[in-house]
N, C-alpha and C positions, 0 to 999 in steps of 0.2 A: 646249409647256409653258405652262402657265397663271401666269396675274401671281402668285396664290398662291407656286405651288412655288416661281418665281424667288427671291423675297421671303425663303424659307424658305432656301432654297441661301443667298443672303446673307445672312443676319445670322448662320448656321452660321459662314461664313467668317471671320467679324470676331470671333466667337466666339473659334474655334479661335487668331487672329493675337493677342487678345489674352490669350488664355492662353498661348499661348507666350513674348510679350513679358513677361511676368511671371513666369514661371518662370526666363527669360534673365536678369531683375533684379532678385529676389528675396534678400536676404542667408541666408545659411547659418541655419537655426532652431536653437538649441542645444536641447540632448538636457533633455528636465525632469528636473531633480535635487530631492532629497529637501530640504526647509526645516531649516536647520541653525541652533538658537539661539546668538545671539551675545552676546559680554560686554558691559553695559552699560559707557559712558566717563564715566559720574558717575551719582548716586543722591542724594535729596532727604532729610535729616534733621531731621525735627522737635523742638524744643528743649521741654524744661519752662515752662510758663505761669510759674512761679515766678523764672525766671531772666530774666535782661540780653537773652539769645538769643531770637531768632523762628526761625528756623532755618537750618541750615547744607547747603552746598551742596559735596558729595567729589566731586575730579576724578580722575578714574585713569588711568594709561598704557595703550599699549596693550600691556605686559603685566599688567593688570592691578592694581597698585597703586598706590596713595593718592602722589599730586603734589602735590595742592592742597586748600585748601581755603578757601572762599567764605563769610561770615558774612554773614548779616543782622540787627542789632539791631531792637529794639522800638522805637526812637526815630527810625527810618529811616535808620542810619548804616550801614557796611558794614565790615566787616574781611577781611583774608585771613592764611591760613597757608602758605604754601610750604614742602615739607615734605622733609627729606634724606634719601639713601638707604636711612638705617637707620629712617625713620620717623618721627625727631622732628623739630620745629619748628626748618628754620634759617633763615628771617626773617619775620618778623610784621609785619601793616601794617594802622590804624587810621585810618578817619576822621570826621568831624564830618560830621551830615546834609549840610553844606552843601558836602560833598568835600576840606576841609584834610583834611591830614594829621593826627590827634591820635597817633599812638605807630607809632614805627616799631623795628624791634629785628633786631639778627643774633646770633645764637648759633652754638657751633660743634657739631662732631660729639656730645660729648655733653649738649647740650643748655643748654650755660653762656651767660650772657649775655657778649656778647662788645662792642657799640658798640650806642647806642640814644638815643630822648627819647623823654616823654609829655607829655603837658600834659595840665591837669585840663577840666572841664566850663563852668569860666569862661576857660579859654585863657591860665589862667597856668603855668609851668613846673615841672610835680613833678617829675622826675630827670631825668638825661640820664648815660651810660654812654662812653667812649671807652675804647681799645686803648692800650698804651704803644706810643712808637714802635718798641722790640724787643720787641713781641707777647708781654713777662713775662706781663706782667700786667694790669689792668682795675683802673680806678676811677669810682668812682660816686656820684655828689651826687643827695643829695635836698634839696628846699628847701618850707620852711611857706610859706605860702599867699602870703604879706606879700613873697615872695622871700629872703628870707634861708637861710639854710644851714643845713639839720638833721643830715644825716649825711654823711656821707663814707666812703667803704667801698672800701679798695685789697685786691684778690686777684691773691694770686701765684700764675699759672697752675699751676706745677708741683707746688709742696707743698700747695697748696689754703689756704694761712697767709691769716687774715683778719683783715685790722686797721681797727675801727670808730670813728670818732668821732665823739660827737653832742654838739648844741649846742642850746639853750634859741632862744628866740622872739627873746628880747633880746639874745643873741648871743654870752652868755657859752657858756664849756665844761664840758659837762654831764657823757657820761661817755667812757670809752675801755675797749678793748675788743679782744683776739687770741685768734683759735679757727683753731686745725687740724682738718681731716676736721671740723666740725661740732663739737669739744670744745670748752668755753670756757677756756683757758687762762691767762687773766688779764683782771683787769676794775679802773680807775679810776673813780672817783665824784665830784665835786665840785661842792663849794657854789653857790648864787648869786652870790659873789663869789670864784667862780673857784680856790678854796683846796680842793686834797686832802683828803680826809676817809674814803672806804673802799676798801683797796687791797685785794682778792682774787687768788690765787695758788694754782692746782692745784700739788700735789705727790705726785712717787712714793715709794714704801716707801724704797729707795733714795739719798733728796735728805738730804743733812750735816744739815738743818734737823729731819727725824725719825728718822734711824738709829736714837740712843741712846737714844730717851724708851721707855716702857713708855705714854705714855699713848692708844695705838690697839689695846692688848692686845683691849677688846671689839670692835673695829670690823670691819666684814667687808671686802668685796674694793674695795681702793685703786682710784683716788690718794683722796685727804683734800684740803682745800680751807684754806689760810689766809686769817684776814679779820682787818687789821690796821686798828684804828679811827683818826685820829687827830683831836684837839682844833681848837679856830681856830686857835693858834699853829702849828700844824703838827706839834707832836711825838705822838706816839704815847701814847693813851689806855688802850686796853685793846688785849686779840686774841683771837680765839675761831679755834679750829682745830675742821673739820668734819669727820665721816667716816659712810661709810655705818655702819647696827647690822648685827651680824652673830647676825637671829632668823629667816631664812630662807636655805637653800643658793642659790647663785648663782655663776656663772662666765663670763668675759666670751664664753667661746668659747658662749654658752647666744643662741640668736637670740630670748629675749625682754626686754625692760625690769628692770634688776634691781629687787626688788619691796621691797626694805628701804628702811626709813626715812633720813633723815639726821638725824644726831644730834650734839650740841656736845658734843667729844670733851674736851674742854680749854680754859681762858680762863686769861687772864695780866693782872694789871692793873698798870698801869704810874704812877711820880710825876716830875713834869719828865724824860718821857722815858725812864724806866730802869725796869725792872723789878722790881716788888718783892714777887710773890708770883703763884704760878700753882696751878689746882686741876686736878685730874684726875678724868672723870666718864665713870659706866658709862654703859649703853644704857639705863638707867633714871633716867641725870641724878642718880644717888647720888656722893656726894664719896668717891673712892677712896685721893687721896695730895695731899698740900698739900705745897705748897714758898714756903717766907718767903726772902726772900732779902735779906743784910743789906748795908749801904752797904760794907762789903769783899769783899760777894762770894762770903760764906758761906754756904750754906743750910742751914735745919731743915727737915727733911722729913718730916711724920707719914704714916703709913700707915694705913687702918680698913678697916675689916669691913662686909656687906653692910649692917649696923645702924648706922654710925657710928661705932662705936668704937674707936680707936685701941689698934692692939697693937702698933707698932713706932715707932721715932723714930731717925732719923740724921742725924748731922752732918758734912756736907761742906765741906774746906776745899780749896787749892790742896796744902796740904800732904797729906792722905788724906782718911780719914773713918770713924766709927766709929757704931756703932750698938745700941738698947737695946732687949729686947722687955718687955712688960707684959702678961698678958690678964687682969688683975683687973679693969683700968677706970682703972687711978692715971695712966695717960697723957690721962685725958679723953676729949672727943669732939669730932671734927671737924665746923668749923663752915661754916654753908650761906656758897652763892656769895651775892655781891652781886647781885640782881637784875637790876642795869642792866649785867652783863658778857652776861647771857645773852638780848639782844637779840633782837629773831627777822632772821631773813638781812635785807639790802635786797634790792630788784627788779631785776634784770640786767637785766629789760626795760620799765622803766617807762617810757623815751623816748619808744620804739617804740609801746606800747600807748596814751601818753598824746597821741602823732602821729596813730596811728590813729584815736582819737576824735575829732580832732577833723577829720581829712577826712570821716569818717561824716558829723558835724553838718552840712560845709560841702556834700558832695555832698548830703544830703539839703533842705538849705537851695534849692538851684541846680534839683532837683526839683520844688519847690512852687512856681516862679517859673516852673515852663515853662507 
């Protein structure tokens, strides 16, 4: 055998030993399976140039839904939302480019603010939220820039009952304020120095205060609203009672905005406190029935027509009351309101809006400094 063949014979050999040593050590090759898409575990949301946001960042479970979510603002600050089973936000957390905290908040299952703070962009303190300690209810302070105390706002978890009080800069008491489900069911108003002046009061068809009167005969669907004026001494000036017009159909069970106007159903003007004369007024602000009422407690009560003119006149005493008709004209004509009774409403929310202006000014201000 020639060096060749030998040559040949061996490295067959070494061949052969080393394919078998590899086939002996070789892991099991899985079978190629078909490329199966899978569900992404977050996705990248670009925000409006217009807005605070640069863009937000959804994390998802792996079954699929929304956990988390990851803010980046435009100023280089970062936010997140942690988000509960049903989807809404049950805690919130803000912070300052430089990593503090600026707002942190927990809300419950439906989305109500439940314990929280903020601070503004100069790092002074806008609200802060806590839990009572039997979990009723929540209250929550806001305070003007200076740190003083603007509002204060206690909710009772269960009926939703919300009772507001705001306070001016200087620290007097501005106004007060209770609303259930969202209705405002009563509102105080007071001066700069602190004195009562406009008490507003929802009322139902129902309430002792308008059972008797005929004066919401035009008005359409209740409640009515009273608004009781009163002087610096404190007593009672005039009152205007409000109620919707009733020039369009409407019903509360209707899922839109009732579209009717509201109209001053009625004003009462009052001397050292007492009442001494009240007028009655259609949807057109025409004078329908006057009532004078005299230091015993009598009253004359004229009645007119869509013109003014008086066709009826009655006199009510403790003891009955009797009554005369006219339609020549010899009863006269009933004479217009006092101007100053038919004020126009005040602002339920003028605090609020005049608070609001001025964080705009103060954040915009903090802007131009950066």
């Amino acid at each position: 055998m020639n060096l060749q063949s030998a040559l040949g014979l061996s490295l067959a050999g070494v061949s052969l030993i080393c394919s078998i040593g590899f086939l002996m050590h070789s892991p099991q090759v899985p079978k190629p399976q078909p490329d199966i898409a899978t569900a992404p575990n977050s996705y990248i949301e670009q925000m409006p140039s217009s807005g605070e946001e640069s863009y937000r960042i959804h994390i998802l479970g792996a079954d699929g839904v929304e956990k988390e979510i990851r803010i980046k603002y435009r100023d280089a600050s970062d936010g997140v939302l942690m988000l509960g089973a049903n989807g809404k936000t049950a805690h919130e957390r803000l912070l300052f480019p430089d990593g503090e905290v600026r707002k942190e908040a927990t809300y419950d299952a439906d989305g109500v603010l439940l314990a929280g703070f903020e601070f503004r962009g100069d790092r002074t303190l806008l609200w802060q939220t806590a839990l009572s300690a039997d979990q009723a209810s929540t209250a929550t302070k806001v305070f003007w820039p200076g740190g003083r105390l603007f509002l204060e706002n206690v909710v009772d978890r269960a009926t939703k009952a919300n009772q507001s009080t705001y306070y001016r800069e200087d620290g007097s008491l501005w106004q007060e304020s209770v609303s259930v489900a969202g209705e405002r069911m009563l509102v105080k108003q007071y001066d700069e120095a602190g004195r009562l002046r406009v008490f507003k009061k929802r009322l139902e068809r129902e309430d002792p205060e308008v059972a008797d009167t005929e004066m919401f005969n035009d008005s359409g669907p209740w409640p009515v609203v009273k608004i009781v004026y009163y002087d610096a001494a404190g007593q009672t000036d005039f009152v205007q009672w409000i109620a919707y017009t009733a020039r369009w159909y409407w019903d509360e069970s209707m899922n839109v905005p009732n579209p009717n106007p509201l109209m001053i159903a009625g004003v009462e003007e009052y001397k050292d406190g007492i009442m001494i004369a009240r007028w009655h007024l259609d949807s057109g602000q025409r004078v329908r029935l006057i009532d004078t009422v005299h230091p015993d407690g009598a009253i004359r009560r004229l009645h007119a027509d869509r013109h003014g003119q008086v066709f009826r006149e009655d006199f009510i005493t403790k003891g009955g009351s009797s009554s005369r008709f006219d339609y020549t004209g010899a009863l006269g004509k009933a004479w217009p309101v006092n101007p100053r009774l038919l004020a126009r409403l005040t602002d339920d929310h003028l605090p609020l809006s005049e608070f609001n202006a001025q964080e705009a000014l103060l954040k915009a201000r903090l802007k131009e400094a950066e």
